[in-house]
C-alpha positions as CSV (number, residue, x, y, z in Angstrom):
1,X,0.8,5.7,40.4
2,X,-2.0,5.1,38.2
3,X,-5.4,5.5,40.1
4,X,-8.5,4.3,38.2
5,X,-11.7,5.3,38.6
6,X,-14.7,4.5,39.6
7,X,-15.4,2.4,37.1
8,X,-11.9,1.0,37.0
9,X,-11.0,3.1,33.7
10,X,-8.0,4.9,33.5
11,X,-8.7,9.4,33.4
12,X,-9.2,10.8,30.2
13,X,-6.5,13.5,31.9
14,X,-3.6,10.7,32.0
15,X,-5.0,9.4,28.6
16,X,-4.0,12.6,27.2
17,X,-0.7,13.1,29.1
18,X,0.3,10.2,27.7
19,X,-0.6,11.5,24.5
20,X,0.7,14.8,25.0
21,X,4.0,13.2,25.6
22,X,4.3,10.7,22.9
23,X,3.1,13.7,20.4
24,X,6.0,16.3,22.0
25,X,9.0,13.7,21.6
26,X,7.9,12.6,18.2
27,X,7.6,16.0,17.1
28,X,11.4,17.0,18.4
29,X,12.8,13.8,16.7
30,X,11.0,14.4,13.4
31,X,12.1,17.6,13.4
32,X,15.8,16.3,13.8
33,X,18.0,14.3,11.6
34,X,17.2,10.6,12.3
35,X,20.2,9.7,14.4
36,X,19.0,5.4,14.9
37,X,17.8,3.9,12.0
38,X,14.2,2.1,12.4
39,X,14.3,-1.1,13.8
40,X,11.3,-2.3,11.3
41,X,11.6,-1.3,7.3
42,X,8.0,-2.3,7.2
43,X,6.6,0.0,10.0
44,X,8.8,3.3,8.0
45,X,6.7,1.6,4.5
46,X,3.4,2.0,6.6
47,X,3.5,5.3,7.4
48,X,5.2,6.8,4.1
49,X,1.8,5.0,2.5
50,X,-0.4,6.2,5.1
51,X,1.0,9.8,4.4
52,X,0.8,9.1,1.1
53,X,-2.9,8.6,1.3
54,X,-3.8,10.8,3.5
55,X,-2.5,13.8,1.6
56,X,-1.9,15.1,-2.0
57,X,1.7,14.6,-2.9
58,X,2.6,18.3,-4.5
59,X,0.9,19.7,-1.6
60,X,2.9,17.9,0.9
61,X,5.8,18.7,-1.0
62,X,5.1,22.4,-1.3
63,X,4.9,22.4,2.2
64,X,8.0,21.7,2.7
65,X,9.8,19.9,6.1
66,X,7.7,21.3,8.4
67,X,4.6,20.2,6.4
68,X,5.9,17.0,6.0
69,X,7.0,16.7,9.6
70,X,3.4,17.1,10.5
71,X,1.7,15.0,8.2
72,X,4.2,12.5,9.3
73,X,3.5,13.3,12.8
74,X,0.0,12.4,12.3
75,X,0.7,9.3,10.5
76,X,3.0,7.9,13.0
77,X,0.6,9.0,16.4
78,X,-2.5,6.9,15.1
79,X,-0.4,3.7,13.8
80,X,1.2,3.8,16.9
81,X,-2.1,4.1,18.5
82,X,-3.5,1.3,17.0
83,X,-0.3,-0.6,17.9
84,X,1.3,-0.7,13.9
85,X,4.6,0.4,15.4
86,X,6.2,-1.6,17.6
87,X,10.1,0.0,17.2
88,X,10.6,3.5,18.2
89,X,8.0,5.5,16.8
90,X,10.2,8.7,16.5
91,X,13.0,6.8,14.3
92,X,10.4,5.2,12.3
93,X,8.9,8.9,11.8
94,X,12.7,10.0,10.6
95,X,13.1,7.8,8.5
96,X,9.5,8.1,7.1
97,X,10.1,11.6,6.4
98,X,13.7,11.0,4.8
99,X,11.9,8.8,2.5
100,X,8.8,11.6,1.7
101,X,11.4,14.3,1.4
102,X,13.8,12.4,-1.3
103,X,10.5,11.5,-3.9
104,X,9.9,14.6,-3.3
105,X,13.1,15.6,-4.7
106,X,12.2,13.2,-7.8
107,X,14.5,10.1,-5.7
């Protein structure tokens, strides 16, 4: 049960569990073969362009998976933070990172 402060806030402790959690399952799905397809094309299109951006393609692709996996990871955390991703954030992240890995690969 949720118990707010004070102030009525929410604790920066549960704020962070939360977090903690939503960063630990993404991380073992993205690290995973995507076994559901994304419910939302658009939401996977949003983060392969926010990755995009946010880094320096032959770098990212030097990295390799795990480089991308992270990247990704980031990617998906704050769009899903900011509410971007309604579907399931770790099939949207597999499928975002399929996508990275194959133009990568020059597909």
């Amino acid at each position: 049960m949720r118990r707010p402060l004070m102030n009525g806030a929410t604790s920066s402790r549960e704020r962070q569990m939360k977090l903690s959690l939503l960063i630990g399952a993404a991380a073992l799905v993205l690290s995973m073969q995507a076994a559901q397809a994304a419910e939302n094309p658009a939401e996977v299109d949003a983060v392969v362009a926010a990755t995009m951006a946010a880094n320096d393609k032959a770098k990212l692709c030097q990295s390799g998976q795990p480089g991308i996996t992270a990247a990704i990871g980031t990617q998906v955390r704050t769009l899903a933070g900011q509410g971007k991703i309604k579907g399931n954030p770790q099939a949207v992240g597999a499928e975002a990172g399929q996508k990275i890995g194959r133009s990568c690969q020059g597909g």
